[in-house]
py3Dmol code that shows the C-alpha trace and the ligand (Angstrom):
import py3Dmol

protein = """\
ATOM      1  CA  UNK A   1      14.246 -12.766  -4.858  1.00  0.00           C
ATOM      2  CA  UNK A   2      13.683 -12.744  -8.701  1.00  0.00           C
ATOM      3  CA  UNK A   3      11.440 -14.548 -11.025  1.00  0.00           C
ATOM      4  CA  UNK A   4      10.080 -14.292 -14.838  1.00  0.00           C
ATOM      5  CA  UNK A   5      12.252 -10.830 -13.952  1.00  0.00           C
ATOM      6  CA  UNK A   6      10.156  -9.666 -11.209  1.00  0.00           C
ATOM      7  CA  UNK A   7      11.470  -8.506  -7.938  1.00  0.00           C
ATOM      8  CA  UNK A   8       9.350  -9.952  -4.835  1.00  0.00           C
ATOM      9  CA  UNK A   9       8.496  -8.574  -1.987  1.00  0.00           C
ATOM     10  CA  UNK A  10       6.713  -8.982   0.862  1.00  0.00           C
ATOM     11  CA  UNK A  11       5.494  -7.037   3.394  1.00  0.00           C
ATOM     12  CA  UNK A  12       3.774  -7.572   6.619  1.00  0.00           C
ATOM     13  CA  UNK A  13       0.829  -6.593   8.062  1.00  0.00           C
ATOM     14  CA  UNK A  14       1.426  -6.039  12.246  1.00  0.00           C
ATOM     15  CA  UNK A  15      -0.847  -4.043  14.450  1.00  0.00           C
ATOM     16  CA  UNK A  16       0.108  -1.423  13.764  1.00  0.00           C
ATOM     17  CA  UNK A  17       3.353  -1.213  11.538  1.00  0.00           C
ATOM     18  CA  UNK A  18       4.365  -2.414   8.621  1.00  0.00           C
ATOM     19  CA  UNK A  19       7.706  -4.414   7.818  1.00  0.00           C
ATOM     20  CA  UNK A  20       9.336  -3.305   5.604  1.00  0.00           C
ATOM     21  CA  UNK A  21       7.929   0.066   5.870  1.00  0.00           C
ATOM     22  CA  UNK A  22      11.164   1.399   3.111  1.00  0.00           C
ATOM     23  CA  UNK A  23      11.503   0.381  -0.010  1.00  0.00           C
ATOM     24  CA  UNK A  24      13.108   1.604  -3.004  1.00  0.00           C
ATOM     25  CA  UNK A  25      11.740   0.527  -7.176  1.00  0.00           C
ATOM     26  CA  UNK A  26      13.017   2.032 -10.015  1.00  0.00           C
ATOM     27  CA  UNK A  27      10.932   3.436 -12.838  1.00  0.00           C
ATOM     28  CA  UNK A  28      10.375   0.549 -14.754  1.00  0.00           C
ATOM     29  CA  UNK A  29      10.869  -2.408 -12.710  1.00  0.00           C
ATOM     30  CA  UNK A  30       8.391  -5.493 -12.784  1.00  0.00           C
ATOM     31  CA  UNK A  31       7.402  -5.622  -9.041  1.00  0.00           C
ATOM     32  CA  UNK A  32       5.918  -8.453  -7.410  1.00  0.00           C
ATOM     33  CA  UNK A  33       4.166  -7.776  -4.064  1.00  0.00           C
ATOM     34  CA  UNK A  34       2.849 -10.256  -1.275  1.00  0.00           C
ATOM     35  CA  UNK A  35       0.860  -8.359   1.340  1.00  0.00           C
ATOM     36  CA  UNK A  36       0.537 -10.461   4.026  1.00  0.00           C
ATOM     37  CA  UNK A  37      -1.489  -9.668   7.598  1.00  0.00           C
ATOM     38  CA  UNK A  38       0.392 -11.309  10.122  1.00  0.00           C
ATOM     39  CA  UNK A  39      -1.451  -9.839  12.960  1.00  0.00           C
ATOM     40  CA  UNK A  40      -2.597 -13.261  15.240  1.00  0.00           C
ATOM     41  CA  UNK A  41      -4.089 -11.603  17.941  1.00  0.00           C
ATOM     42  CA  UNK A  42      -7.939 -12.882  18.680  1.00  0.00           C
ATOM     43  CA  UNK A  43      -9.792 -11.581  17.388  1.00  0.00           C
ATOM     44  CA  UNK A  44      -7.655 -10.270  14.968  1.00  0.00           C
ATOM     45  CA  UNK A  45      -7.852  -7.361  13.052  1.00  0.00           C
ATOM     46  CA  UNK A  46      -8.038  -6.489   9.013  1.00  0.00           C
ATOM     47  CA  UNK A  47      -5.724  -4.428   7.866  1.00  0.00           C
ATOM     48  CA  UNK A  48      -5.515  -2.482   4.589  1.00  0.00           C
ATOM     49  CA  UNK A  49      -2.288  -1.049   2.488  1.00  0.00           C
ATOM     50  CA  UNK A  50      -3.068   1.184  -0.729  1.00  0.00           C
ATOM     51  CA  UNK A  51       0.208   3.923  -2.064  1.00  0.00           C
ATOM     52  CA  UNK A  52      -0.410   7.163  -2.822  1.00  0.00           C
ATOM     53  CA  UNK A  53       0.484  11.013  -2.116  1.00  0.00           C
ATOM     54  CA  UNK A  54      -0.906  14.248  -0.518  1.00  0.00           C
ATOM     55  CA  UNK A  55      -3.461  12.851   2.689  1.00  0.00           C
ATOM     56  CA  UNK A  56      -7.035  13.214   2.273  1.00  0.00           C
ATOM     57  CA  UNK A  57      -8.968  13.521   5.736  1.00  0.00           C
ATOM     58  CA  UNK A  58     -12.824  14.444   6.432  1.00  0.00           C
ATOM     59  CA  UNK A  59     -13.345  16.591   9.649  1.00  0.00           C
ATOM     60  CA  UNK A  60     -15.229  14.954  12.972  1.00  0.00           C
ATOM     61  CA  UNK A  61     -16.668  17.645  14.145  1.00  0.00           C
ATOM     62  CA  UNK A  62     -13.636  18.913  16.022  1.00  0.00           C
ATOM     63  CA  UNK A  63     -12.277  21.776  14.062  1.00  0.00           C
ATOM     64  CA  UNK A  64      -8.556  21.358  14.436  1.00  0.00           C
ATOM     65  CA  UNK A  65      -9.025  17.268  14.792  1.00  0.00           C
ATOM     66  CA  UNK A  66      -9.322  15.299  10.987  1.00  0.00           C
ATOM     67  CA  UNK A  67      -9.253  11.701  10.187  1.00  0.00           C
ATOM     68  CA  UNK A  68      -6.884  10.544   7.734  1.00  0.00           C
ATOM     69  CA  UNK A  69      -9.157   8.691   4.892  1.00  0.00           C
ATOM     70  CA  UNK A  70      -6.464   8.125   2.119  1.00  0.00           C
ATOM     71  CA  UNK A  71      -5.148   9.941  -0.680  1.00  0.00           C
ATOM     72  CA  UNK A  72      -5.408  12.585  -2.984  1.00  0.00           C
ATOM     73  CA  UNK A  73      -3.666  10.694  -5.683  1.00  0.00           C
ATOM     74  CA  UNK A  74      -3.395   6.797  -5.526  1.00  0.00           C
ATOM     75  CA  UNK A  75      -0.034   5.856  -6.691  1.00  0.00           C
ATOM     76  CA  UNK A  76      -2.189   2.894  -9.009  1.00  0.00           C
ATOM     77  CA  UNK A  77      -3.687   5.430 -11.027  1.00  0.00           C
ATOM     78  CA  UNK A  78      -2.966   3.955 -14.495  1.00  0.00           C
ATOM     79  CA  UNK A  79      -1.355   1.555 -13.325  1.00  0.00           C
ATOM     80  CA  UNK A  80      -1.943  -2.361 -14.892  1.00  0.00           C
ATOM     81  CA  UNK A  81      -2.196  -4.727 -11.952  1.00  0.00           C
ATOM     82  CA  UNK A  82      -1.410  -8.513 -12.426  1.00  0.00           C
ATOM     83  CA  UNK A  83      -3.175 -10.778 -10.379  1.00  0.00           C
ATOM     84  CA  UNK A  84      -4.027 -14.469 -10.339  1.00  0.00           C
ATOM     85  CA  UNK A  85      -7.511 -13.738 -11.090  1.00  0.00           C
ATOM     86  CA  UNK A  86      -6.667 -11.326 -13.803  1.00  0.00           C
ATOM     87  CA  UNK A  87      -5.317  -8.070 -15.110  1.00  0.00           C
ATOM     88  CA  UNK A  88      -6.741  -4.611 -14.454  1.00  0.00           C
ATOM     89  CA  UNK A  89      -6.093  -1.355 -15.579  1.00  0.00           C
ATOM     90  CA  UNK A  90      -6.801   0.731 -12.205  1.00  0.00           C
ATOM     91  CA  UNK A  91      -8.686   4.093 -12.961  1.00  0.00           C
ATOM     92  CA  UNK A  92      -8.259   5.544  -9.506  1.00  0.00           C
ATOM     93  CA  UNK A  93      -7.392   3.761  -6.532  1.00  0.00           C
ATOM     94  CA  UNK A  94      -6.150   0.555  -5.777  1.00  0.00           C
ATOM     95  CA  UNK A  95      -6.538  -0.779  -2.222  1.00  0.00           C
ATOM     96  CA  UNK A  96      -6.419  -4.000  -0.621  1.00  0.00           C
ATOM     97  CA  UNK A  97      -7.958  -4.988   2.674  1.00  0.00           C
ATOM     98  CA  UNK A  98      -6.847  -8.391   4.273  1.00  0.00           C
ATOM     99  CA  UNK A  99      -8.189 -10.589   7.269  1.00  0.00           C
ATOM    100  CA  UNK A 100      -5.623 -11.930   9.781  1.00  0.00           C
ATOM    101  CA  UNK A 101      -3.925 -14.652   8.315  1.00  0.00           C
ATOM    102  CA  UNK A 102      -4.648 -13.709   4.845  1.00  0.00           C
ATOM    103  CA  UNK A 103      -2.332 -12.920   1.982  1.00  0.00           C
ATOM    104  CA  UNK A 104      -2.841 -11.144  -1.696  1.00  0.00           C
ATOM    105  CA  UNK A 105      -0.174 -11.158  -4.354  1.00  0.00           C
ATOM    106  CA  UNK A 106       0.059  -8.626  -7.155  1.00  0.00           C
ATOM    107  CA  UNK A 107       2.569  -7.860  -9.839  1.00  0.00           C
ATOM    108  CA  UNK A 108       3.212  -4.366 -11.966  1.00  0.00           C
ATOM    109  CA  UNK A 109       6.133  -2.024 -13.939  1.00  0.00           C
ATOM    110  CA  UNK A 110       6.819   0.729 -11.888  1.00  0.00           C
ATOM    111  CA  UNK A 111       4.958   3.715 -13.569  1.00  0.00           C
ATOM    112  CA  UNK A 112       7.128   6.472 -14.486  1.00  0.00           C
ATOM    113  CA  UNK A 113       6.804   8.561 -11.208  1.00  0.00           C
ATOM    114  CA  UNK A 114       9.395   9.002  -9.749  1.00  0.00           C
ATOM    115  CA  UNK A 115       9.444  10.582  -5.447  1.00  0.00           C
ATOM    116  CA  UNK A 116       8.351   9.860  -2.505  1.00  0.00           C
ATOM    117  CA  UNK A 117       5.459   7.941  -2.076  1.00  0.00           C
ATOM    118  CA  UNK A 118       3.468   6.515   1.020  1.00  0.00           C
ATOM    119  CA  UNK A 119       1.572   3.623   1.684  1.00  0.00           C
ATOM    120  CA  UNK A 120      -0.726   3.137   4.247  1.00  0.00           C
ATOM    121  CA  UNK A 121      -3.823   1.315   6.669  1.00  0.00           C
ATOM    122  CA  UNK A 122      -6.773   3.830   7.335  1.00  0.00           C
ATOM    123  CA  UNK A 123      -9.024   1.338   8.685  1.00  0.00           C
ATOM    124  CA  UNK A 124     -10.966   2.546  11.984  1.00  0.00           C
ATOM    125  CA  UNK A 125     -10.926   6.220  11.007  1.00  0.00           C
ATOM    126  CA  UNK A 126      -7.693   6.626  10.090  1.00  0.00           C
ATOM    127  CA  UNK A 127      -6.543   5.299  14.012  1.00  0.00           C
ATOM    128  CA  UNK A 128      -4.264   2.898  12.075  1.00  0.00           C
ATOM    129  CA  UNK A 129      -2.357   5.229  10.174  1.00  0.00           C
ATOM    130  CA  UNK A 130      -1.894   7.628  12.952  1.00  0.00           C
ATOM    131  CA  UNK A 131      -0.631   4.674  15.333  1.00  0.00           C
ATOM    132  CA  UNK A 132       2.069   4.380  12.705  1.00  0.00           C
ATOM    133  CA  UNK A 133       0.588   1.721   9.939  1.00  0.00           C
ATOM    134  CA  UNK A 134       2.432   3.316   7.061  1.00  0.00           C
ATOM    135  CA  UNK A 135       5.664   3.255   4.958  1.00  0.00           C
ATOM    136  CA  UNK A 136       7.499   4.974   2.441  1.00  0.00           C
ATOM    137  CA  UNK A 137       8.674   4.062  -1.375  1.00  0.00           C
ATOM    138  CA  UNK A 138      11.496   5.777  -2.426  1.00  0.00           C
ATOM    139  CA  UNK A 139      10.702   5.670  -7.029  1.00  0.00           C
ATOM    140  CA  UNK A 140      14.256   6.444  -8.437  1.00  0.00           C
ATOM    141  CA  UNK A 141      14.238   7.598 -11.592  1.00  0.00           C
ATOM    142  CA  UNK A 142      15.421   5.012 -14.411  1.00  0.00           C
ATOM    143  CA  UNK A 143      18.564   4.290 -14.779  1.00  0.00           C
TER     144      UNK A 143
END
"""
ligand_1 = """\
1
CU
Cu -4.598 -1.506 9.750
"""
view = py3Dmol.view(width=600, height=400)
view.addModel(protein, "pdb")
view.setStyle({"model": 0}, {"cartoon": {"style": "trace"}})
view.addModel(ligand_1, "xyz")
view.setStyle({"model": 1}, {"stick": {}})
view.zoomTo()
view.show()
């Protein structure tokens, strides 16, 4: 779906997955996002999605067991976000945290780097992540 030249997409919330959890930008292209947190359980539960690289984790006292707490580089960094209550230029990380039945649109060129990237729930100590809430974004180079 395409408008003002912006690709849409949407992606659902679930306990604990993600759909999509694959997508593929290009360096360049105006993105459009809808996060939305589908989960209708009750209660429900909130559910976060941020994009970055390299997974940060803090220790729990176990020496081999660490949490997953996000990332050492937010894939946001620099990155102008469009949103209907304004623009922002994000300095480090960019996450968003919804409650069930909520939704949160953003829109932003894909910055010029280009890999793998991740994106991801860490709510309750990381338990989300590691039951699977996360998903990958292929960044292809421009054509
Ligand atoms: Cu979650």
């Amino acid at each position: 779906m395409m408008a003002d030249g912006y690709h849409h997409y949407t992606i659902d919330e679930h306990n604990f997955y993600y759909t999509p959890s694959h997508l593929v930008w290009h360096v360049g292209e105006k993105v459009e996002i809808t996060l939305d947190n589908r989960n209708h359980a009750r209660p429900g539960l909130n559910h976060q999605w941020n994009m970055g690289r390299g997974l940060a984790s803090d220790a729990t006292g176990f020496v081999e067991h660490r949490e997953p707490t996000g990332w050492k580089t937010n894939f946001f960094a620099g990155v102008t976000i469009n949103t209907k209550s304004g623009v922002e230029k994000i300095q480090k990380d960019f996450s968003v945290s919804l409650t069930p039945g909520q939704h949160f649109t953003f829109k932003f060129i894909v910055p010029n780097k280009p890999g793998k990237w991740t994106y991801g729930c860490f709510l309750q100590n990381g338990q989300h992540f590691m039951d699977g809430m996360q998903g990958v974004v292929d960044v292809k180079p421009s054509i």
